[in-house]
Each structure stands twice: as structure tokens, then as C-alpha cells.
C-alpha positions as CSV (number, residue, x, y, z in Angstrom):
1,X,94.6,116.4,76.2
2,X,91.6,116.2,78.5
3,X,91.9,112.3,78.3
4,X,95.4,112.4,79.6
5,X,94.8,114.8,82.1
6,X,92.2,112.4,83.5
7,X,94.3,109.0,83.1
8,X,97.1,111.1,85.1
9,X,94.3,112.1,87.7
10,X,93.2,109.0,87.9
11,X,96.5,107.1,88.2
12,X,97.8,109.8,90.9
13,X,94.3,109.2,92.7
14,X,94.5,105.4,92.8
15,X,98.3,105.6,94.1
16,X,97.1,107.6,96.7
17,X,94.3,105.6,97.9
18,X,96.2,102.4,97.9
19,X,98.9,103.8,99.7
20,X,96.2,105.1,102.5
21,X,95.1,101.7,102.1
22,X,98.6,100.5,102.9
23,X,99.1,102.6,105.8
24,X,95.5,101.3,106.9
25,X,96.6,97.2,106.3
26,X,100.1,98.4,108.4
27,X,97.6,99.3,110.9
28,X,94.9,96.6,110.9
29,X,96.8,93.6,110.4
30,X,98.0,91.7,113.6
31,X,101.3,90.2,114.1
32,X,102.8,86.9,114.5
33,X,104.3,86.7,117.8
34,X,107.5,84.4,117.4
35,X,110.1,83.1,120.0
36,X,113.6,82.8,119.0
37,X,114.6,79.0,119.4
38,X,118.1,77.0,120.6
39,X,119.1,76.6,116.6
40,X,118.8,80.6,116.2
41,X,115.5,81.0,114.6
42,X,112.1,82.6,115.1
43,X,109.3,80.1,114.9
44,X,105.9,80.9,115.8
45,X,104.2,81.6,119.5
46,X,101.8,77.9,119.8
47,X,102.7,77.0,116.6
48,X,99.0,78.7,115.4
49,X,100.2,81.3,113.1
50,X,96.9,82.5,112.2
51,X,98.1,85.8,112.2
52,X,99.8,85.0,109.1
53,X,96.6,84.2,107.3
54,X,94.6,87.3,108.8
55,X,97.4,89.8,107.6
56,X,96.7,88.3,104.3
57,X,93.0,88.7,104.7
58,X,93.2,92.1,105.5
59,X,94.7,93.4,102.7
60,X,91.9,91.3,100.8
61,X,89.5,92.8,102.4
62,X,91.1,96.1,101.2
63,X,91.9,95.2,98.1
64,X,88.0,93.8,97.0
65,X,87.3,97.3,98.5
66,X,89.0,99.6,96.6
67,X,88.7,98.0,93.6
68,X,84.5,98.2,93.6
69,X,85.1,101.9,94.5
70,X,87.5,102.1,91.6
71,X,85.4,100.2,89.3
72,X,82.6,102.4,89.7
73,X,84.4,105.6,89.1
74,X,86.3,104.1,86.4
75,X,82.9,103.4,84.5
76,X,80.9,106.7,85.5
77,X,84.4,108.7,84.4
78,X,84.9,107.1,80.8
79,X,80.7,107.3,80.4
80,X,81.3,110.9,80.5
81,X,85.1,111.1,78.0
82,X,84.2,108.6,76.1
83,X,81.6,107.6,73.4
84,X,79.2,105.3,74.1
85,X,80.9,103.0,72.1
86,X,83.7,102.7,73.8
87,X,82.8,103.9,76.8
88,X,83.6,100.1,78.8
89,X,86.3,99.5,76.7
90,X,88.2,102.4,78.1
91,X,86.6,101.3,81.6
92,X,88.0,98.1,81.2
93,X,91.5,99.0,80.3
94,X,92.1,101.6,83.1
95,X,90.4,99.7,85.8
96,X,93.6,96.8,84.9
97,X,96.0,99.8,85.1
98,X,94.7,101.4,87.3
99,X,93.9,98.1,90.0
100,X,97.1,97.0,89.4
101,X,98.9,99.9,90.1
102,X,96.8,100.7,93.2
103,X,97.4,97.2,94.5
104,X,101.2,97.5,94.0
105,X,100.9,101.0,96.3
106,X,99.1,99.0,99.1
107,X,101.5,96.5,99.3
108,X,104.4,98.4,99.0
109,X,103.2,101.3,101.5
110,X,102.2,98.4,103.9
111,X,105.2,96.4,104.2
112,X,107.7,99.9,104.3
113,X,106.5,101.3,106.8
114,X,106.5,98.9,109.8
115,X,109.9,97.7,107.9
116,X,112.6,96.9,110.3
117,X,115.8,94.9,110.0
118,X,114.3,91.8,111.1
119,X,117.6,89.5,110.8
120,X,119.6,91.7,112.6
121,X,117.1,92.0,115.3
122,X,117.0,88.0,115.5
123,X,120.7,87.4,115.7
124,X,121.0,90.0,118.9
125,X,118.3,88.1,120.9
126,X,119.3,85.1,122.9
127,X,116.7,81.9,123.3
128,X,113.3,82.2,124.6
129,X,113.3,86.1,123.2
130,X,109.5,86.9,122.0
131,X,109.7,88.7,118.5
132,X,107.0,90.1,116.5
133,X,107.1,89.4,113.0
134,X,107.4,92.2,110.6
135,X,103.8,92.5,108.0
136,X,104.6,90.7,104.9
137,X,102.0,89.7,101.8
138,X,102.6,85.8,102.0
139,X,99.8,85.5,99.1
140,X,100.7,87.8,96.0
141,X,97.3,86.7,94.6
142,X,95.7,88.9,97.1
143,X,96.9,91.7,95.4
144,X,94.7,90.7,91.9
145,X,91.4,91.2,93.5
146,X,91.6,94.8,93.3
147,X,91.6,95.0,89.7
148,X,89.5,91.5,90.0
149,X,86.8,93.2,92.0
150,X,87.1,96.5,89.2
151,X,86.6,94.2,86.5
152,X,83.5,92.7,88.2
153,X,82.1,96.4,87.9
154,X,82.4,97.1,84.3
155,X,81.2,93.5,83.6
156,X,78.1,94.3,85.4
157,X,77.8,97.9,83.8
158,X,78.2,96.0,80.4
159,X,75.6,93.3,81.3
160,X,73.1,96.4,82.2
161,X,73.7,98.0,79.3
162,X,73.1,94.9,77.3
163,X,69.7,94.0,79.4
164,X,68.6,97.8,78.8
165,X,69.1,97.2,74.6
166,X,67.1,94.1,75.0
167,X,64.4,95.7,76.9
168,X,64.1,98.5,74.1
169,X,64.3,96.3,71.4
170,X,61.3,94.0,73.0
171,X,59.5,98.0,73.3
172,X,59.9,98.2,69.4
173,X,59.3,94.9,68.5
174,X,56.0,95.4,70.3
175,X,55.2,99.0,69.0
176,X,55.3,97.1,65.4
């Protein structure tokens, strides 16, 4: 029962981070400023829309973020429910759960807030109108380096762990 109660905890924790971390991208990331063209459409301001990229890179940035701090906790948490054995194993597994479902709550939070009914707002504005773009994840990948970035952590945890066994092991060879 206590190892449920912490999964929930844990899952209800991470959907609330990444949806701070949503409202925080909705914040951060700029806009493409477009103009509405003769044929009807929006293309971008200069036809530079970095903005595009930089929206992405934000929620990168977020995403590499949260999932360090995730990966840490995730590690120091199932050290402490978990036997030693298995300790990284259960790390492992609810830092994928747990990053992906944070990820999903950024991206989601992010893009429905700002939401507005972009296509209806394009069709009522006559030529030369400047729009700005609604925020929208162009690069799903981005959304795997929060559980990338957790993984990272137990990996590292497990490389320590192994480094600290050879270190003994060299102690005992050499007390022999």
C-alpha cells in the first residue's frame, strides 16, 4: 500500500509540475508574427520564423529540466521503498511513466491555454492583417527529453553504484 500511495504521489506531483511547466512555456515562448496574404493565408512576418524554432526550444529547455529534477527524486524515493536490489529498477520504470506523463501535461497545459480559434480569426481579417500565431510543439521529440534527461539520472546513479562496488572490492582484494 505504501508503494502505491507513493506512485500516486508521485504521478499527481509530476502532473502538476509539468502543467506549471506548461503555463511557464505559454509564457516564455514568443510568437510568430504572421500577415494574412491575397490567397487568404497567414504566412510569416520576413519570412524568419525563428520564433517557431525558439518555442520549440523552450519547452526543451523545460523539458531537460524537469526531467533531472525528476530523475533525482525518482532515485532518492525508490532508494528509500525499495531494496537495494531493485532499487534502480523501480527508478528506472517510474522515471519512463512518470517523464512521459509529465511531458504530456506540459504540452497539453501549454498549447490550451493561449488556445484560440485560429481559423476563424484568419478568415475575418482582410489582407495585410498582422496575426500572431497561436504556441504549438512543431517537434513532438522535444517532449522525450524529459524522461531522456530522467533516464540520464538513474544511469548515472547505477554507474556510481557500480564504481563504489569496484572500489570495495579493490579494498578487500587488498586487505587479503
Amino acid at each position: 500500500m505504501r508503494r502505491f500511495l507513493a506512485a500516486l504521489v508521485a504521478l499527481v506531483a509530476v502532473l502538476g509540475l509539468g502543467a506549471l511547466l506548461g503555463l511557464l512555456w505559454e509564457s516564455l515562448a514568443p510568437r510568430v508574427s504572421l500577415v494574412v496574404a491575397s490567397d487568404g493565408k497567414a504566412y510569416p512576418e520576413g519570412y524568419q520564423p525563428e520564433g517557431y524554432m525558439t518555442d520549440d526550444g523552450v519547452a526543451a529547455l523545460l523539458c531537460v529540466a524537469a526531467g533531472l529534477i525528476v530523475g533525482l527524486a525518482s532515485v532518492w524515493v525508490a532508494r528509500r521503498i525499495a531494496s537495494r536490489d531493485h532499487a534502480l529498477l523501480v527508478a528506472l520504470a517510474s522515471v519512463l511513466v512518470l517523464g512521459a506523463a509529465g511531458a504530456l501535461a506540459l504540452w497539453w497545459t501549454g498549447v490550451t491555454v493561449g488556445a484560440f480559434d485560429f481559423d476563424a480569426l484568419l478568415a475575418s481579417s482582410p489582407e495585410g492583417t498582422a496575426l500572431t500565431a497561436p504556441l504549438e510543439l512543431r517537434m513532438p521529440g522535444v517532449l522525450v527529453l524529459w524522461p531522456l534527461a530522467s533516464v540520464l539520472i538513474v544511469f548515472l546513479a547505477a554507474v556510481g553504484d557500480w564504481w563504489r562496488g569496484r572500489e570495495s572490492e579493490r579494498v578487500d582484494a587488498l586487505a587479503h
